[in-house]
C-alpha positions as CSV (number, residue, x, y, z in Angstrom):
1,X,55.0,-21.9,-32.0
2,X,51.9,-19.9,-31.3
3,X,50.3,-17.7,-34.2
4,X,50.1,-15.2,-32.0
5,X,53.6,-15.2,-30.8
6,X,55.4,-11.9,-31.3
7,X,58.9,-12.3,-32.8
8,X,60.3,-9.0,-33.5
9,X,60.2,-6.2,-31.4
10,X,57.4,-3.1,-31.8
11,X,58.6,-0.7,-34.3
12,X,56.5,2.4,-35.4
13,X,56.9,4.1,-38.7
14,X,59.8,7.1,-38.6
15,X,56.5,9.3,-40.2
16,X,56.0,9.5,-36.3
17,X,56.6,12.7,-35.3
18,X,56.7,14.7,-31.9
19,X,54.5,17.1,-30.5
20,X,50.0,17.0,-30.9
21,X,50.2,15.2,-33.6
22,X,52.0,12.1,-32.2
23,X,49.1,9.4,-32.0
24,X,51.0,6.6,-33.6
25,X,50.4,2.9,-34.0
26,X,53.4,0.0,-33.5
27,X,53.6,-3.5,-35.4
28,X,55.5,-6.1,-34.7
29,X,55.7,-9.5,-36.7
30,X,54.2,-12.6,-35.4
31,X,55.4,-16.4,-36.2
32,X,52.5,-17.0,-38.4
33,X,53.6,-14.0,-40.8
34,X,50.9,-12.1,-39.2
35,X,51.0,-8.8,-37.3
36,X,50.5,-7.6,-34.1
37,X,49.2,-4.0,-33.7
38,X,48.9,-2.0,-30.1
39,X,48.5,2.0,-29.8
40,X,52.0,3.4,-29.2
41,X,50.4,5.8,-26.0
42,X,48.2,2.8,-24.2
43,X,50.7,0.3,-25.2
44,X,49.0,-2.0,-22.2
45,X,45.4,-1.1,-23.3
46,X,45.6,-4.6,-25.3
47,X,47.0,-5.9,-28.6
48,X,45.2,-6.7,-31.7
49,X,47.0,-9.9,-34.0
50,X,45.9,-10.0,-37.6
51,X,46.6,-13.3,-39.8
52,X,48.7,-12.7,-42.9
53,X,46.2,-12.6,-45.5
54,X,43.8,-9.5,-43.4
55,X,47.1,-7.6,-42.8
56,X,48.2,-8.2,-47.1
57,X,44.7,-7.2,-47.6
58,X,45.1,-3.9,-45.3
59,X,48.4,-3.2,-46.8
60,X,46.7,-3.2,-50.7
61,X,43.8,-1.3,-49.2
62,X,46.5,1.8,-47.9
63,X,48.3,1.1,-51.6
64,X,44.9,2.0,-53.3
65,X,43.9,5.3,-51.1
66,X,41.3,2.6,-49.8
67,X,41.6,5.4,-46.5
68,X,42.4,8.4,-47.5
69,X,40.1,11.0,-45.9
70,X,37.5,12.1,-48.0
């Protein structure tokens, strides 16, 4: 199995609301426990695949306001 296989389908968070404001991002788990990330409007524009250690690391960097805008 390839690490950058995709094994679940593209889901996008139900935060994802209609109208202007609908720029939204889906993941979908690959088969190294990694994730694959495309742009839910461009959804052929290409597909970024992050290990599972960059993608724990993201996920701690949201949990600490790591992005909040300033």
């Amino acid at each position: 199995m390839n690490s950058q296989e995709i094994v679940t389908p593209f889901g996008k968070s139900s935060y994802s609301g209609g109208g202007s404001a609908n720029e939204c991002i889906e993941v979908a788990h690959t088969a190294d426990g990694g994730r694959a990330v495309r742009d839910s409007k461009d959804r052929d524009g290409g597909t970024q695949f992050h290990t599972p250690a960059a993608w724990a690391a993201f996920v701690d960097g949201v949990k600490a306001g790591a992005f909040e805008a300033l």
